[in-house]
PAGU-650948 format. One record per residue (C-alpha): residue number from 1; residue in one letter; x, y, z. Coordinates in Angstrom, 3 decimals, padded with zeros to 6 digits. Each point is the difference from the previous one (the first is absolute). Layout:
# residues N
@num: NUM, residuo: a, c1: X, c2: Y, c3: Z
...
# end
This chain:
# residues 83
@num: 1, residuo: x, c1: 111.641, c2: 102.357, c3: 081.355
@num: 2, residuo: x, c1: 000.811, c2: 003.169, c3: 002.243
@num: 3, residuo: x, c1: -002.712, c2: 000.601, c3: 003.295
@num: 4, residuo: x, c1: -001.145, c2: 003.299, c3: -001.152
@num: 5, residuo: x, c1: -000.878, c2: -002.189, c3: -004.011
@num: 6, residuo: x, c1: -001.840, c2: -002.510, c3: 001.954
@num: 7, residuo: x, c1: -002.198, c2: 002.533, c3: 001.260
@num: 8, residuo: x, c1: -000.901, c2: 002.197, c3: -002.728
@num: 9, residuo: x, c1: 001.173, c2: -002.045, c3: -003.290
@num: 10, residuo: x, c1: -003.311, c2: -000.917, c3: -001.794
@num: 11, residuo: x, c1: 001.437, c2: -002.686, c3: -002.182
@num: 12, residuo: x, c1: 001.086, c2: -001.800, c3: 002.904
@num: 13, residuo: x, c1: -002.650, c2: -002.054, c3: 001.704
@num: 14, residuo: x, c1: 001.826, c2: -000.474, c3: 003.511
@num: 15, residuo: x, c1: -001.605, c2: -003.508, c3: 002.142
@num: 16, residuo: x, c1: -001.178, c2: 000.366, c3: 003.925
@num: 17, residuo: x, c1: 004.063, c2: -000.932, c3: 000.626
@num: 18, residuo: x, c1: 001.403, c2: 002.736, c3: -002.141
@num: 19, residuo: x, c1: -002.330, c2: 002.406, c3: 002.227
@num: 20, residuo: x, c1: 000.472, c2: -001.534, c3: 003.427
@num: 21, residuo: x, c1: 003.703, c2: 000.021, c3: -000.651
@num: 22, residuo: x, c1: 000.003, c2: 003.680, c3: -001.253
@num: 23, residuo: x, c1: -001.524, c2: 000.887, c3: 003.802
@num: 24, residuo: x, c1: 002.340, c2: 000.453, c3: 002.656
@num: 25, residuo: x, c1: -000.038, c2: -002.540, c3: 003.030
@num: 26, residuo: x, c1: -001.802, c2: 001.388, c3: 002.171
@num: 27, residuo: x, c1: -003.197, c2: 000.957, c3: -002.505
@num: 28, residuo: x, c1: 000.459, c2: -003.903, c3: -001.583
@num: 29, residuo: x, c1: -001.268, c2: -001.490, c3: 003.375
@num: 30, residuo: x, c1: -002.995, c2: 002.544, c3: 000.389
@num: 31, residuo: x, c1: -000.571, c2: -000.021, c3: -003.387
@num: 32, residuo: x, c1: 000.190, c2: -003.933, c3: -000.164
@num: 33, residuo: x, c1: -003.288, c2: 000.060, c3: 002.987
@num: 34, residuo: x, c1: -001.553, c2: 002.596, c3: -001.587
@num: 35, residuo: x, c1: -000.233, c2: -002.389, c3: -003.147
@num: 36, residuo: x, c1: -000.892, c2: -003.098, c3: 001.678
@num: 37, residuo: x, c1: -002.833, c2: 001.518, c3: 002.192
@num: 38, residuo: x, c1: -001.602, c2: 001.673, c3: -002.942
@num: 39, residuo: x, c1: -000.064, c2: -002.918, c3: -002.095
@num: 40, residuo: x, c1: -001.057, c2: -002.540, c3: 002.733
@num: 41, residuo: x, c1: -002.775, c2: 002.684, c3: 001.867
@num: 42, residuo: x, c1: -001.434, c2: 001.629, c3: -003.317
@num: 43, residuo: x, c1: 000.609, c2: -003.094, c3: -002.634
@num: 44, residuo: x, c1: 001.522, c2: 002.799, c3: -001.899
@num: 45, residuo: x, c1: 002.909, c2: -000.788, c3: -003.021
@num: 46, residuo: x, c1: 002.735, c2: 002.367, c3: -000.330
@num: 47, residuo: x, c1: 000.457, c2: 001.095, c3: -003.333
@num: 48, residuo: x, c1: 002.982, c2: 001.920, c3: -001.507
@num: 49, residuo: x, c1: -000.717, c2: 003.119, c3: -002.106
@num: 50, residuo: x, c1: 002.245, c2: 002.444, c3: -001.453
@num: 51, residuo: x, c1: -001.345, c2: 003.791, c3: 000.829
@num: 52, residuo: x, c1: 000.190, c2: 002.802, c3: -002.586
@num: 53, residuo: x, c1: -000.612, c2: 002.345, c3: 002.494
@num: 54, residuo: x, c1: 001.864, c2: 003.458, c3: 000.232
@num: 55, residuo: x, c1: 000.582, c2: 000.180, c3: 003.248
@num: 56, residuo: x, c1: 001.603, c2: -003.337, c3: 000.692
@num: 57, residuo: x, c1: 000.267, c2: -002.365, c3: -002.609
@num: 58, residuo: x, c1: 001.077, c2: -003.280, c3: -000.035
@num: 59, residuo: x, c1: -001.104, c2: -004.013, c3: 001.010
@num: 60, residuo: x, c1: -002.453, c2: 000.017, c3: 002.984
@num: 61, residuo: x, c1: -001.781, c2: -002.909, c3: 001.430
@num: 62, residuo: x, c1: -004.163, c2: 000.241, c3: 000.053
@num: 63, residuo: x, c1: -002.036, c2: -002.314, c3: 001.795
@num: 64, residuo: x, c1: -003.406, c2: -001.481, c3: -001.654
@num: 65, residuo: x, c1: -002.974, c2: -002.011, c3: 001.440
@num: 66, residuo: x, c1: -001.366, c2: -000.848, c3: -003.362
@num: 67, residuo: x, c1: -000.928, c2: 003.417, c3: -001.735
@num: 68, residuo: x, c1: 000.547, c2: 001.915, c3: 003.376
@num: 69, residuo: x, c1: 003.254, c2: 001.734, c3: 000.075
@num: 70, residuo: x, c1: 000.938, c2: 000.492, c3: 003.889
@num: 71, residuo: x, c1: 003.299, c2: 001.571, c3: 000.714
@num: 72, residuo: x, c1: 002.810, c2: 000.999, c3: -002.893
@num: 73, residuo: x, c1: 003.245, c2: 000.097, c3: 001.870
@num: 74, residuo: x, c1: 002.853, c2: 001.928, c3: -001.819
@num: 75, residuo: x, c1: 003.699, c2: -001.608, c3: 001.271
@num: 76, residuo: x, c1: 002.761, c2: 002.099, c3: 001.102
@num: 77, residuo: x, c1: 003.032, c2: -000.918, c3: 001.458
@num: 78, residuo: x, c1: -000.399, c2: 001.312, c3: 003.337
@num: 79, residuo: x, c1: -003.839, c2: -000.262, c3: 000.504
@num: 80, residuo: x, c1: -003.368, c2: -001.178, c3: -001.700
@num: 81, residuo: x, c1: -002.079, c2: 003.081, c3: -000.691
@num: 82, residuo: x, c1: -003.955, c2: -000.665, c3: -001.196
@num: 83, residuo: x, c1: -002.519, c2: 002.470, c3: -001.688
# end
């Protein structure tokens, strides 16, 4: 499967290692911390969900604390962007 289908291909449910090895180096190491100090500060799961959204579509990663959604990160090659 191409980068850029990984991303935005619906049909395709990518895992944690299809993401982290669609990131470039140097955003896999601070994205790698990120993930561990949410989940071991906040108790918080990461959960894949595809976005529908117009503006940027495709697999994202939200964090949840039982019903409490905290941050939805949206992966990009380059960088991690939130909303």
């Amino acid at each position: 499967m191409t980068e850029i289908d990984l991303i935005l291909d619906a049909s395709f449910t990518p895992t944690y290692e299809d993401i982290c090895c669609y990131m470039n180096k140097a955003v896999q190491e601070g994205w790698q911390e990120m993930n561990a100090f949410i989940q071991q500060s906040y108790k918080a799961s990461p959960k894949l969900a595809y976005s529908k959204c117009s503006a940027k579509p495709g697999w994202n990663i939200k964090y949840k604390k039982q019903a409490n959604l905290f941050v939805p990160y949206i992966q990009k090659k380059m960088a991690l962007s939130h909303w």
